[in-house]
Short mmCIF file of the C-alpha atoms (twelve columns), coordinates in Angstrom:
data_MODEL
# 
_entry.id   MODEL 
# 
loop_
_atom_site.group_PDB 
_atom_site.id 
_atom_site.type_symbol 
_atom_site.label_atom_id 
_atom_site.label_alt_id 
_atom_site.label_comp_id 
_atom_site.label_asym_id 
_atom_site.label_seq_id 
_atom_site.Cartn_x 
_atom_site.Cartn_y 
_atom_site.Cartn_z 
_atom_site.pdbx_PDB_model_num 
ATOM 1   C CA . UNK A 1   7.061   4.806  -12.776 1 
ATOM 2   C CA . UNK A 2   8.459   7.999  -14.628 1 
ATOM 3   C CA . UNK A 3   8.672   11.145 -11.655 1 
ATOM 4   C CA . UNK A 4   7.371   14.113 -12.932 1 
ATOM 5   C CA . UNK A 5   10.190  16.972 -12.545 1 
ATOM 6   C CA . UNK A 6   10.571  20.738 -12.638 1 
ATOM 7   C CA . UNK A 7   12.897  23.502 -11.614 1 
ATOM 8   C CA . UNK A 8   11.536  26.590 -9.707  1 
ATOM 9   C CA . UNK A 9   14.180  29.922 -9.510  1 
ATOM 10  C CA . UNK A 10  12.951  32.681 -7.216  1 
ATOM 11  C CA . UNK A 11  13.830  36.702 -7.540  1 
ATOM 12  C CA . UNK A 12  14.517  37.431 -10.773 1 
ATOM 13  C CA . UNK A 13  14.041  41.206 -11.911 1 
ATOM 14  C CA . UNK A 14  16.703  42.043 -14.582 1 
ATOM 15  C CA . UNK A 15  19.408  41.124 -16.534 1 
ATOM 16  C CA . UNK A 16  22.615  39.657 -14.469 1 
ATOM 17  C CA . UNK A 17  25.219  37.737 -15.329 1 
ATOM 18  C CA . UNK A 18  23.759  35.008 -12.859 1 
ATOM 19  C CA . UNK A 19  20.405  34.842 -15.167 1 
ATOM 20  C CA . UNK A 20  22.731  34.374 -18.185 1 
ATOM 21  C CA . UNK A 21  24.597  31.184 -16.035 1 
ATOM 22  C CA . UNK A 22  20.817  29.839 -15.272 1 
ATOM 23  C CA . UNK A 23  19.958  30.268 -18.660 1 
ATOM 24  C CA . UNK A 24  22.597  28.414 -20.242 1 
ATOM 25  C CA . UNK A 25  22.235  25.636 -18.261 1 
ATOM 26  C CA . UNK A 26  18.799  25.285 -18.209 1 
ATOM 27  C CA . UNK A 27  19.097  25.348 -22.285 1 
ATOM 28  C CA . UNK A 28  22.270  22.502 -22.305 1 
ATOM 29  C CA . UNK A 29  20.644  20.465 -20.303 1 
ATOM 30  C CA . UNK A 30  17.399  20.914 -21.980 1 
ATOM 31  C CA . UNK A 31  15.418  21.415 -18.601 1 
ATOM 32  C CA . UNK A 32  12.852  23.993 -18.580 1 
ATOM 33  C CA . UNK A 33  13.111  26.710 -15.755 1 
ATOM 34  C CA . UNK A 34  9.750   28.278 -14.035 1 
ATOM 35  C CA . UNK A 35  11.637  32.076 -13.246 1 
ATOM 36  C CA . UNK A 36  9.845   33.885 -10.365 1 
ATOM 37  C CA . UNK A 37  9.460   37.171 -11.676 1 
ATOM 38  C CA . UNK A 38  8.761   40.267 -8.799  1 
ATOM 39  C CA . UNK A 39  6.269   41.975 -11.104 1 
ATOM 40  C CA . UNK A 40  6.436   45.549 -9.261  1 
ATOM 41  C CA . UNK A 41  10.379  45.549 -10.260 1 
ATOM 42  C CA . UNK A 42  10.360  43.894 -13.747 1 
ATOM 43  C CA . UNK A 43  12.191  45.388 -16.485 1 
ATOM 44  C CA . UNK A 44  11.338  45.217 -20.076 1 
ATOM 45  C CA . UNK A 45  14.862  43.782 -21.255 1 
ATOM 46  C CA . UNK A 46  14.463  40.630 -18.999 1 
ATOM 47  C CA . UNK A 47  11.040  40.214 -20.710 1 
ATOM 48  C CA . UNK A 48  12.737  40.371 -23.991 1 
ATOM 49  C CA . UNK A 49  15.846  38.232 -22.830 1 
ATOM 50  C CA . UNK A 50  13.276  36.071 -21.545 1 
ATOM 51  C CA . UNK A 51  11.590  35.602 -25.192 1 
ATOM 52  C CA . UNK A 52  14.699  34.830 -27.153 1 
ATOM 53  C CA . UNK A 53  14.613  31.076 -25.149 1 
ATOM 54  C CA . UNK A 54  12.047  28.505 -24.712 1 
ATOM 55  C CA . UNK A 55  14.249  27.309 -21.327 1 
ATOM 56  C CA . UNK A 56  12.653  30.055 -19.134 1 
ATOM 57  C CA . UNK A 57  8.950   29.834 -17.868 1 
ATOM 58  C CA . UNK A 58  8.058   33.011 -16.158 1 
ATOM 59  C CA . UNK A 59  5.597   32.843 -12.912 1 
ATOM 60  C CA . UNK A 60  4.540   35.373 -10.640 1 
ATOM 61  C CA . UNK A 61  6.590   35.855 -7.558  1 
ATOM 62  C CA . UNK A 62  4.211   37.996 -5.479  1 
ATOM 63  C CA . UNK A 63  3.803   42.002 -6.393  1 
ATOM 64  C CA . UNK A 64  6.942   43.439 -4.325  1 
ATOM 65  C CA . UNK A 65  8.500   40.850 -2.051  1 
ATOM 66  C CA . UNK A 66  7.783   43.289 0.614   1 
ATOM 67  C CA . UNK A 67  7.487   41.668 4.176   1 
ATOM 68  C CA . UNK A 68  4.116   42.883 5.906   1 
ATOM 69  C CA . UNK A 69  4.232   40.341 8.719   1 
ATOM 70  C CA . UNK A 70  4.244   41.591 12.285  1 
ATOM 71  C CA . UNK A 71  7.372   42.681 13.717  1 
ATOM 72  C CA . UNK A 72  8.456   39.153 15.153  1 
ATOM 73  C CA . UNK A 73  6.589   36.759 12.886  1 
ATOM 74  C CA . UNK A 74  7.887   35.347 10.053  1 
ATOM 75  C CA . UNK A 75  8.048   37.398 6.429   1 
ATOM 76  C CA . UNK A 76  5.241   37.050 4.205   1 
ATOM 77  C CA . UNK A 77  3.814   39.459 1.654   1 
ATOM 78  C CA . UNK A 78  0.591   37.805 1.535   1 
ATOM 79  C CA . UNK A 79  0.363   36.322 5.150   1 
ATOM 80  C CA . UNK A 80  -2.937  35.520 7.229   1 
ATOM 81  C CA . UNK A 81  -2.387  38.906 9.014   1 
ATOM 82  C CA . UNK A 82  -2.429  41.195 6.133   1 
ATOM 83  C CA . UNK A 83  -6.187  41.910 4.915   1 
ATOM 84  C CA . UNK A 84  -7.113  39.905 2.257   1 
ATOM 85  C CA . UNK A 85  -8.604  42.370 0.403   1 
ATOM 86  C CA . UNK A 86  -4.922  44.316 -0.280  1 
ATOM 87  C CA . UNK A 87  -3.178  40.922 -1.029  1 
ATOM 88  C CA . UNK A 88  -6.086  40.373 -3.913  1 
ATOM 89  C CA . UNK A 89  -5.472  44.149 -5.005  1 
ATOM 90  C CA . UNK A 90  -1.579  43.314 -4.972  1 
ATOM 91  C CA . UNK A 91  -2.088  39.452 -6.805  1 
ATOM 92  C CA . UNK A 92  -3.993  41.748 -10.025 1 
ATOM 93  C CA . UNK A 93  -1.672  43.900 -10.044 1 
ATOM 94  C CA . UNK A 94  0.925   42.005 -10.021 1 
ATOM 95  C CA . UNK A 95  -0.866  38.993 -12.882 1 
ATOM 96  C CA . UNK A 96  -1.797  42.368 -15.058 1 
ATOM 97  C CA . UNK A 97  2.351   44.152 -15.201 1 
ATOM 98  C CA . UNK A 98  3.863   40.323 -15.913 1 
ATOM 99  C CA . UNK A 99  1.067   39.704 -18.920 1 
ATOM 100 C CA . UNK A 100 2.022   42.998 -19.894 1 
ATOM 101 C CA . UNK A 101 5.727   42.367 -20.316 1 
ATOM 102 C CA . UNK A 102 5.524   38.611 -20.945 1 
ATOM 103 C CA . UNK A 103 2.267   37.843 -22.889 1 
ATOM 104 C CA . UNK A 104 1.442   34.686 -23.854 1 
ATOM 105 C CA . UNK A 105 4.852   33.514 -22.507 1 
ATOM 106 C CA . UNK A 106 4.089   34.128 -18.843 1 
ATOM 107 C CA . UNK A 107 2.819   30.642 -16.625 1 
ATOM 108 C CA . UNK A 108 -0.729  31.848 -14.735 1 
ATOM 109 C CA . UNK A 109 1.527   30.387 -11.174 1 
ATOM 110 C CA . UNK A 110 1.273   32.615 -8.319  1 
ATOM 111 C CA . UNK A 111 4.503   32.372 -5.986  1 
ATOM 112 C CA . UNK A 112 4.467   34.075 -2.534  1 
ATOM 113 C CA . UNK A 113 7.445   35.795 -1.838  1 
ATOM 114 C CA . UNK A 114 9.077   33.018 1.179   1 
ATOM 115 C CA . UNK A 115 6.843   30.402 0.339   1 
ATOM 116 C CA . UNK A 116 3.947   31.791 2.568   1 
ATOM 117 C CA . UNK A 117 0.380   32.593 2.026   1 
ATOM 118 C CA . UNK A 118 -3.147  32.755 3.789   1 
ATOM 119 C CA . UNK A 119 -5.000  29.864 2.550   1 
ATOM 120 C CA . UNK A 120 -8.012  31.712 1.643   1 
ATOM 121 C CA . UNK A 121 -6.462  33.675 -0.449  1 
ATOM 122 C CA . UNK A 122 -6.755  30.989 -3.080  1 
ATOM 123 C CA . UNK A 123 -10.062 31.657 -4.384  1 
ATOM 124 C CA . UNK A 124 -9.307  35.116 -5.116  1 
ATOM 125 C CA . UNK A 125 -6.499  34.019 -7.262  1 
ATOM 126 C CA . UNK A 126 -8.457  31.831 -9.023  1 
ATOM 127 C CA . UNK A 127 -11.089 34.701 -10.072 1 
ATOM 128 C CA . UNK A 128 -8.481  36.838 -11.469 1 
ATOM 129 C CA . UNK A 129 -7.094  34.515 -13.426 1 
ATOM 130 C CA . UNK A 130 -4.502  32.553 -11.982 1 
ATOM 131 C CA . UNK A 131 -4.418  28.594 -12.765 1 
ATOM 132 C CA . UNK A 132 -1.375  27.369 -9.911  1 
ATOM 133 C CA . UNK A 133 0.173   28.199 -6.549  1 
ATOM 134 C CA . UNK A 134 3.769   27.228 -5.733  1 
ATOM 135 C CA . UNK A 135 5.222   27.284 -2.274  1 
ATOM 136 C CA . UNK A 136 7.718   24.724 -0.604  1 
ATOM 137 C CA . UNK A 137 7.262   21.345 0.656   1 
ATOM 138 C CA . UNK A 138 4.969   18.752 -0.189  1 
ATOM 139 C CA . UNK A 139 1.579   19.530 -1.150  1 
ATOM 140 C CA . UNK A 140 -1.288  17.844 1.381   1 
ATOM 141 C CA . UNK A 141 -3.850  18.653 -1.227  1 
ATOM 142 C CA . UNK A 142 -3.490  18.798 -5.166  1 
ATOM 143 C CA . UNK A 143 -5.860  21.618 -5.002  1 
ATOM 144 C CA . UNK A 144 -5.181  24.781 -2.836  1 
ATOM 145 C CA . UNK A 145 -8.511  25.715 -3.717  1 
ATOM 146 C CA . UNK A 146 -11.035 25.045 -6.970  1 
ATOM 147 C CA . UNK A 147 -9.021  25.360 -9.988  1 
ATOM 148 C CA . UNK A 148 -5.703  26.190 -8.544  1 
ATOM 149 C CA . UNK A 149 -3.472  23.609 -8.242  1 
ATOM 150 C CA . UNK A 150 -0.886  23.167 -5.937  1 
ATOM 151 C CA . UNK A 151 2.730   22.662 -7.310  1 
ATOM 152 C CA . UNK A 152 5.621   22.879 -4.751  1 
ATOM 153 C CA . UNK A 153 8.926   22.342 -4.642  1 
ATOM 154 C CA . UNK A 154 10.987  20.367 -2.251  1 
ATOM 155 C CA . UNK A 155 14.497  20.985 -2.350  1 
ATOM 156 C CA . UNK A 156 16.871  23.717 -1.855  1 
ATOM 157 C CA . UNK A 157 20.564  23.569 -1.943  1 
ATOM 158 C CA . UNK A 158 21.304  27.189 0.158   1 
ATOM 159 C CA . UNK A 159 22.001  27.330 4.044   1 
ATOM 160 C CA . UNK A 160 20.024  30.361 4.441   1 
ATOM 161 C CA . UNK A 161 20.591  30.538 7.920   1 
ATOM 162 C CA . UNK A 162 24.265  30.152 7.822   1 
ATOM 163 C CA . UNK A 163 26.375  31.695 5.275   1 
ATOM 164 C CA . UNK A 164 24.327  30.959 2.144   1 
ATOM 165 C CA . UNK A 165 26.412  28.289 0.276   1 
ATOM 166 C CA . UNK A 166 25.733  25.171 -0.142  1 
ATOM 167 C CA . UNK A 167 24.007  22.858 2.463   1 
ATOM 168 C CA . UNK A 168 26.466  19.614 2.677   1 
ATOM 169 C CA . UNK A 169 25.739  17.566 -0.646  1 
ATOM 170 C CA . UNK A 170 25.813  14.427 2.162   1 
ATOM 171 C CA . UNK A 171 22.780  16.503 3.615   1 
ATOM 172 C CA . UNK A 172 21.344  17.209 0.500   1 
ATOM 173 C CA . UNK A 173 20.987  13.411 -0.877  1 
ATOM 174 C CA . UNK A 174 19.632  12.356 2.219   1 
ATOM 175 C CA . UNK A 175 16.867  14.907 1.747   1 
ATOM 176 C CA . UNK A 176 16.205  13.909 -1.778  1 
ATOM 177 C CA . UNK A 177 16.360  9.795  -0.776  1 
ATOM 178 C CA . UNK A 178 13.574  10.632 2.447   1 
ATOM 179 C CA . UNK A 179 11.451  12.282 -0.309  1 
ATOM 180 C CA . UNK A 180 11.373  9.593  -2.597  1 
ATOM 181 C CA . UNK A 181 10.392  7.158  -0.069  1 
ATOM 182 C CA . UNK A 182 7.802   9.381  1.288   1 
ATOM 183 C CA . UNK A 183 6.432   9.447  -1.951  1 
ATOM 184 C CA . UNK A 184 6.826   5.261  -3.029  1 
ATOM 185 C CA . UNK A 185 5.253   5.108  0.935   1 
ATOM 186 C CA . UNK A 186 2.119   6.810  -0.222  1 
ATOM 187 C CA . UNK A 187 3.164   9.369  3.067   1 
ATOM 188 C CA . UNK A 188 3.343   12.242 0.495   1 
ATOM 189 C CA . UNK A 189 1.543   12.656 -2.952  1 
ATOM 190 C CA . UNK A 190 3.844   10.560 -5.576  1 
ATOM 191 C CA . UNK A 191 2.058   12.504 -8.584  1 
ATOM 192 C CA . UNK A 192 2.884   15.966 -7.980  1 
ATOM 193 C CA . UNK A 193 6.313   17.343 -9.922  1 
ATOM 194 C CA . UNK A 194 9.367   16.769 -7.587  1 
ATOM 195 C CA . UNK A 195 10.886  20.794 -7.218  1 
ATOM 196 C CA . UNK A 196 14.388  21.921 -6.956  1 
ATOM 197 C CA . UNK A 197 14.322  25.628 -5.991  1 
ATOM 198 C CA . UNK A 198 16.961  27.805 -6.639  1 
ATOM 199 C CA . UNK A 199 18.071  31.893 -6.434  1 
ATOM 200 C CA . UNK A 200 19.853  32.428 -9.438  1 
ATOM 201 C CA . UNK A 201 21.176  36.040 -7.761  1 
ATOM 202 C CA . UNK A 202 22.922  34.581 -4.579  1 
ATOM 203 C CA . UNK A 203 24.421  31.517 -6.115  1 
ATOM 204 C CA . UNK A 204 28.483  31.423 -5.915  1 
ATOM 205 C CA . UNK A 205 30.203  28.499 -7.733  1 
ATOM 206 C CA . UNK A 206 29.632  25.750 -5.363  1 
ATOM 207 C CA . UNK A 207 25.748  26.071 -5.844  1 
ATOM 208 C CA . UNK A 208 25.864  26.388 -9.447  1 
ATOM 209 C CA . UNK A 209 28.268  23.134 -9.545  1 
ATOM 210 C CA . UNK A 210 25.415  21.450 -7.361  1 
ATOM 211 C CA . UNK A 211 22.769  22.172 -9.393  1 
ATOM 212 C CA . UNK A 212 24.399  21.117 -12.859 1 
ATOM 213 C CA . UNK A 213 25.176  17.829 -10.685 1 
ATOM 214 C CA . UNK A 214 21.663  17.432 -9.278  1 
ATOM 215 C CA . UNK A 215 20.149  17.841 -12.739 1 
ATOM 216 C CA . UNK A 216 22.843  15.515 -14.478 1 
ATOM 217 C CA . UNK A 217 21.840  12.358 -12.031 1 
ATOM 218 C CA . UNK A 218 17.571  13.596 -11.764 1 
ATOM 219 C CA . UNK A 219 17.633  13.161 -15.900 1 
ATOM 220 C CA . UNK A 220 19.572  9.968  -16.051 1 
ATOM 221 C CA . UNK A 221 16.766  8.657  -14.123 1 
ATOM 222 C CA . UNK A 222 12.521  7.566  -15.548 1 
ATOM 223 C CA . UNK A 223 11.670  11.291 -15.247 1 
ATOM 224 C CA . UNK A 224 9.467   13.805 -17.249 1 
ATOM 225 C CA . UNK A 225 10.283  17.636 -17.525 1 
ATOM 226 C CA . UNK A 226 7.087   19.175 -16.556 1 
ATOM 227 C CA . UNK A 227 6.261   22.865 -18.101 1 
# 
């Protein structure tokens, strides 16, 4: 059975010298890279860095990444507790300044700043014009709601919670192995892409050697780059 594979990197808004390292790899390796754009903070010279390669994929990566969660709940731009009707305002927005810089280029994927979102938000997406939602973990459903399907990703590399290096590779492979099995087991769904997630902007060296491993061992293996 060939795995379906893809790369998801979250934050980008500009040039950096850590989007010219994820570009170059994604292009010599030959693995295309979905870039979560912030759409309120998008400059016009990553759109047109962005159009000189066929590596980069943008998506939509919220409006602001601005946290409106209750103090003492988790972040979340569009969260349960925000009214829906400002998180569909925000989504437009935010679908209507990345077709304007990106055009044709730019995915129709919405991706909540930290991976959170009210579930009814979906069908709002849907009307105004998104096709996808990304967030983390393994989809229960391939459909977050009619026409929007659900593509996650499943790994990341960074100890967030400790000082934002790498998580130990031991750690990391015995992530990966549990999610393959989960997926031969029939536990989790063994069609949807398997994700790496990434942030190109914190990265130091032992992240960036990580991923160049990861993806060096993922496409020795039956798998299919999925745009």
């Amino acid at each position: 059975m060939i795995l379906p594979f893809w790369w998801r990197d979250d934050d980008a808004v500009e040039l950096t010298p850590q989007l010219e390292t994820l570009i170059t790899i994604a292009t010599e390796f030959d693995m295309p890279c979905h870039l979560a754009v912030i759409p309120k903070f998008a400059t016009s010279a990553l759109a047109k860095r962005i159009s000189t390669t066929t590596q980069i994929i943008p998506v939509v990566h919220g409006w602001a990444h601005i946290s409106h969660a209750p103090k003492g709940q988790k972040n979340a731009e569009f969260g349960a507790s925000r009214p829906i009707e400002d998180c569909a305002s925000d989504a437009i927005f935010a679908l209507q300044r990345l077709t304007d810089l990106f055009g044709d280029r730019l995915n129709r994927m919405f991706v909540p700043p930290w991976n959170r979102i009210n579930p009814e938000l979906g069908e709002h997406l849907v009307a105004v014009g998104y096709n996808s939602l990304s967030t983390y973990t393994p989809r229960t459903n391939r459909f977050a709601a009619p026409n929007l399907t659900q593509i996650n990703t499943h790994l990341d590399p960074i100890a967030w919670r400790r000082n934002r290096s790498l998580i130990a590779p031991k750690t990391l492979v015995a992530q990966t192995v549990a999610l393959m099995q989960d997926r031969r087991l029939g536990h989790t769904d063994n069609t949807e892409p398997f994700g790496l997630l990434t942030h190109h902007l914190v990265h130091d060296d032992a992240i960036w050697d990580f991923v160049k491993q990861f993806l060096t061992i993922m496409l020795r293996g039956p798998v299919k780059p999925f745009r």
